[in-house]
C-alpha positions as CSV (number, residue, x, y, z in Angstrom):
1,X,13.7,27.0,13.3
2,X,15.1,27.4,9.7
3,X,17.0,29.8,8.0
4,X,14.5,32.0,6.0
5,X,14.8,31.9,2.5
6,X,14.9,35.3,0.4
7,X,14.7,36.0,-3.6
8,X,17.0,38.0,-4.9
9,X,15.6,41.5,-3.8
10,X,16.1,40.3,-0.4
11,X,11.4,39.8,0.2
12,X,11.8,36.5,2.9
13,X,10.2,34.0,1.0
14,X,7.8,32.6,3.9
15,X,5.2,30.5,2.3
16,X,4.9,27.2,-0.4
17,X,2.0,27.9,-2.8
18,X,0.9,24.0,-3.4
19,X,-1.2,24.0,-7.0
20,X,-2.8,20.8,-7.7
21,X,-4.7,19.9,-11.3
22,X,-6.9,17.4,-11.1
23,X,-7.6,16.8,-7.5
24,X,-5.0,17.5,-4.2
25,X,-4.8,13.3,-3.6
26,X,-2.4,11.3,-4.4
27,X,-3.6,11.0,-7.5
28,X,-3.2,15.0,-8.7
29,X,-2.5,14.6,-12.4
30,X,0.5,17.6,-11.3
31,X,0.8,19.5,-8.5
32,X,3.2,22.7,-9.0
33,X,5.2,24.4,-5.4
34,X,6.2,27.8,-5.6
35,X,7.7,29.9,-2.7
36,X,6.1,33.1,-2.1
37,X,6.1,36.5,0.4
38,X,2.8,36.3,2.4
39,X,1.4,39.1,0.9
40,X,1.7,37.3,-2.7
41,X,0.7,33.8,-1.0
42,X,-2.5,35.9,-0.2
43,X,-3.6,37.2,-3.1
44,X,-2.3,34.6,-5.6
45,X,-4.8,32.2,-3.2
46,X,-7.6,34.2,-3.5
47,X,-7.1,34.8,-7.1
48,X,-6.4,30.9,-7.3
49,X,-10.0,29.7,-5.3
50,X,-11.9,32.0,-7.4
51,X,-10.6,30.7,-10.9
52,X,-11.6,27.0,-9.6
53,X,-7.9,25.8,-8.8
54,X,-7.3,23.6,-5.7
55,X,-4.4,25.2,-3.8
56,X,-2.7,25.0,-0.2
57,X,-0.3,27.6,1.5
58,X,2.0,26.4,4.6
59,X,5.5,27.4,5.8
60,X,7.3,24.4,4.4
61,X,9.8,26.7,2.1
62,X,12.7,25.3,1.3
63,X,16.1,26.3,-0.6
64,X,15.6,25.4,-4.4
65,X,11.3,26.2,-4.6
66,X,11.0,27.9,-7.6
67,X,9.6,31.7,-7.4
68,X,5.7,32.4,-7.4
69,X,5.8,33.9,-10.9
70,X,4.7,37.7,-10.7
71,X,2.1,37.8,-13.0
72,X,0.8,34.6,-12.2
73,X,-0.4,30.9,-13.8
74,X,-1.2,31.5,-17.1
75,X,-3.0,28.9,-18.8
């Protein structure tokens, strides 16, 4: 098992947000990762599937993965 990743206020960072635009293929025109607590992976899905977005959560967190943004995509 790896090390768990935090952010800086020490929340484990447990879950990659996957957003994909335009399709999660191999052709996704851009697919953006973001590392996330589970309670933020849970509502920035539901959020995300309700505005039309294509998005996956899993466990593949890594060091690096930029932060889930606190206020959200904007657009």
């Amino acid at each position: 098992m790896s090390k768990p990743v935090y952010d800086s206020s020490g929340e484990a960072l447990t879950h990659r947000i996957t957003v994909y635009l335009g399709g999660p293929d191999g052709g996704a025109e851009l697919a953006m990762e973001y590392a996330a607590t589970w309670t933020e992976a849970t509502r920035f899905t539901a959020a995300a599937v309700r505005a039309g977005l294509i998005v996956t959560v899993d466990g593949r967190i890594r060091p690096g993965l930029r932060r889930l943004p606190r206020n959200g995509l904007r657009h």
